[in-house]
FIZA-322959 format. One record per atom (N, C-alpha, C): residue number from 1; residue in one letter; x, y, z. Coordinates in steps of 0.05 Angstrom, whole numbers. Layout:
<rs>
NUM A X Y Z;
...
</rs>
This chain:
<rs>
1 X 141 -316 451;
1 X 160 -321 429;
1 X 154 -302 407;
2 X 174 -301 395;
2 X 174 -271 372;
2 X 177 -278 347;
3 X 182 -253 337;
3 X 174 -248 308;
3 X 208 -246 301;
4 X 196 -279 283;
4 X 225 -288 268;
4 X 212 -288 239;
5 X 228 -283 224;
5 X 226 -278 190;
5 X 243 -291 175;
6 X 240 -313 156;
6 X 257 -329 150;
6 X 253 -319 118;
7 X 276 -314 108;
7 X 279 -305 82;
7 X 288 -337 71;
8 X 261 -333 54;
8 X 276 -364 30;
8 X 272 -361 -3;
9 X 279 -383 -8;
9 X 279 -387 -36;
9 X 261 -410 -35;
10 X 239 -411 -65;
10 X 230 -435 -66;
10 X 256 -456 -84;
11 X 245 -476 -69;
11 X 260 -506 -76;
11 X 285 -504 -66;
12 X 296 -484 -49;
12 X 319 -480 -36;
12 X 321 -505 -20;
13 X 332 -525 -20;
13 X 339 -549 7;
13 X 347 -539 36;
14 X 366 -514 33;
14 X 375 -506 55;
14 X 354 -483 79;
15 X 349 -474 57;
15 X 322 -461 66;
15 X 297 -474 77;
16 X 289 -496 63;
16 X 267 -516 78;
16 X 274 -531 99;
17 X 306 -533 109;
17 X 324 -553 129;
17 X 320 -524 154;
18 X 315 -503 148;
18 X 305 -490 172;
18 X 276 -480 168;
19 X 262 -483 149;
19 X 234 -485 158;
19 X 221 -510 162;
20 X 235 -527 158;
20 X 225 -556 177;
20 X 238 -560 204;
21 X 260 -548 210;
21 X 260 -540 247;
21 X 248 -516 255;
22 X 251 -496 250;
22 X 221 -481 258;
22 X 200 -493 263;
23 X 181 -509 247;
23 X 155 -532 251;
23 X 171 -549 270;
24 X 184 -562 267;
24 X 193 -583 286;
24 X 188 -565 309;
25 X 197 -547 326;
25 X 196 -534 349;
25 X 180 -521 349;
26 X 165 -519 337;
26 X 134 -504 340;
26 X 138 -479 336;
27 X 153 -461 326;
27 X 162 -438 331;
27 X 142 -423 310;
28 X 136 -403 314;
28 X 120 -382 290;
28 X 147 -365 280;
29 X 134 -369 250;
29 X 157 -347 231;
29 X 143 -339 209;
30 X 150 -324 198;
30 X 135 -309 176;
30 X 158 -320 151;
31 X 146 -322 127;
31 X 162 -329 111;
31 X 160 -306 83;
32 X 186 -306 82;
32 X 189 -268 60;
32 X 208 -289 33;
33 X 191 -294 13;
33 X 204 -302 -5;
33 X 218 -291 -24;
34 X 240 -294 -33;
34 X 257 -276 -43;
34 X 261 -286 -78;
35 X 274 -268 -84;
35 X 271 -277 -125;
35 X 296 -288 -121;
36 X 294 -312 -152;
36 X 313 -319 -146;
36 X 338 -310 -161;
37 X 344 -291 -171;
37 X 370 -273 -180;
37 X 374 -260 -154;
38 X 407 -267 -157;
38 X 415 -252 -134;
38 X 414 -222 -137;
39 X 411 -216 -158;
39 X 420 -185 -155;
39 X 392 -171 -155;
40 X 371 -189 -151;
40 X 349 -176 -143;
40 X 336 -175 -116;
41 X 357 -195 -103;
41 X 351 -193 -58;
41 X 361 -174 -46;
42 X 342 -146 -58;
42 X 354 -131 -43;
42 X 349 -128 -20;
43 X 322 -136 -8;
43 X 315 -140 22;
43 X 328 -158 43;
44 X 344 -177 34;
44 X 360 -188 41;
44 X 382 -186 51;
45 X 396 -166 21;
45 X 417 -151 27;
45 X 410 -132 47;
46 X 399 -108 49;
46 X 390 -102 72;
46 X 397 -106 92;
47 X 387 -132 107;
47 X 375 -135 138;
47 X 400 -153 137;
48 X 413 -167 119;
48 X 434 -189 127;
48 X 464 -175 117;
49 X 466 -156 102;
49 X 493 -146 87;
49 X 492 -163 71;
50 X 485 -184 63;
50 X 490 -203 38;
50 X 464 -215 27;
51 X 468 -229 1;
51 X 447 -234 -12;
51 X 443 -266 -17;
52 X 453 -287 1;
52 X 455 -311 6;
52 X 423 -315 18;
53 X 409 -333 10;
53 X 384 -356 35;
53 X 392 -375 48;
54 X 383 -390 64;
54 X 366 -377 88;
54 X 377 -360 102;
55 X 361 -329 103;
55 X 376 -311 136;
55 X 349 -315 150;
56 X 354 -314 172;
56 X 333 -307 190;
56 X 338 -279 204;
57 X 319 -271 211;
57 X 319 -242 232;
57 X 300 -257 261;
58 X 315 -252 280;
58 X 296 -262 309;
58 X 299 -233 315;
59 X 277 -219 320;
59 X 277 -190 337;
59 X 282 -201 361;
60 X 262 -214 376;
60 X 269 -211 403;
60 X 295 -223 412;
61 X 308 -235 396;
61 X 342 -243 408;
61 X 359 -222 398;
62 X 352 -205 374;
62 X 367 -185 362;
62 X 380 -199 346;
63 X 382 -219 331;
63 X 385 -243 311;
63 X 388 -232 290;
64 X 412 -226 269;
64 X 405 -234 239;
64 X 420 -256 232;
65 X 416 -277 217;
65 X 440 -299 212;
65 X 439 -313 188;
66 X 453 -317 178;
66 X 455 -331 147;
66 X 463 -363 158;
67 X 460 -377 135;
67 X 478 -403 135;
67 X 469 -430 150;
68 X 446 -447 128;
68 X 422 -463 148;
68 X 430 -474 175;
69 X 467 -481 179;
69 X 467 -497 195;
69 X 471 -485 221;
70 X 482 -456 215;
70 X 482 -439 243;
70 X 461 -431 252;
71 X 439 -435 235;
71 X 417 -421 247;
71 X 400 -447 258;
72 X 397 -470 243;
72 X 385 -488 263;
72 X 404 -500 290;
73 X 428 -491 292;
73 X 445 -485 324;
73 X 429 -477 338;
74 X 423 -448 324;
74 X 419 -426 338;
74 X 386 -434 342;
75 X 367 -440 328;
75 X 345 -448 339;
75 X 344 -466 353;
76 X 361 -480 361;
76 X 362 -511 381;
76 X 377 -505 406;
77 X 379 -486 405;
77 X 399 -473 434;
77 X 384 -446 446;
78 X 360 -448 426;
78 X 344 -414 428;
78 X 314 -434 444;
79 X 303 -452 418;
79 X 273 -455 423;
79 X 271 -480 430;
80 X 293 -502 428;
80 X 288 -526 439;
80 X 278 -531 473;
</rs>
């Protein structure tokens, strides 16, 4: 299993609703905290085209995805 990178915000709700399924599934991820002005995610912007939390990056699926609830889909149909 690979190297997933979960871009969050602290006290983000939506952001901790996919790093508490990550833990739920045991999954390893690295966590890249981001500021919280948007116009300062620029690493975010980057790797996702937009400056919204939570994105995740899964390398080994070739994964980038915004939007908590697509992505805990996508982890429940990936690592469940």
């Amino acid at each position: 299993m690979g190297a997933i990178t979960l871009y969050q915000l602290e006290g983000c709700p939506y952001c901790e609703r996919v790093a508490d399924r990550l833990d739920e599934l045991d999954v390893d991820y690295e966590s890249n905290w981001v500021e919280s002005f948007h116009s300062e995610r620029d690493e975010v912007k980057r790797v996702s085209g937009q400056r919204q939390v939570p994105v995740i990056v899964d390398e080994d699926a070739g994964v980038t995805m915004a939007e908590s609830e697509r992505i805990v889909d996508f982890l429940d149909a990936s690592y469940a």
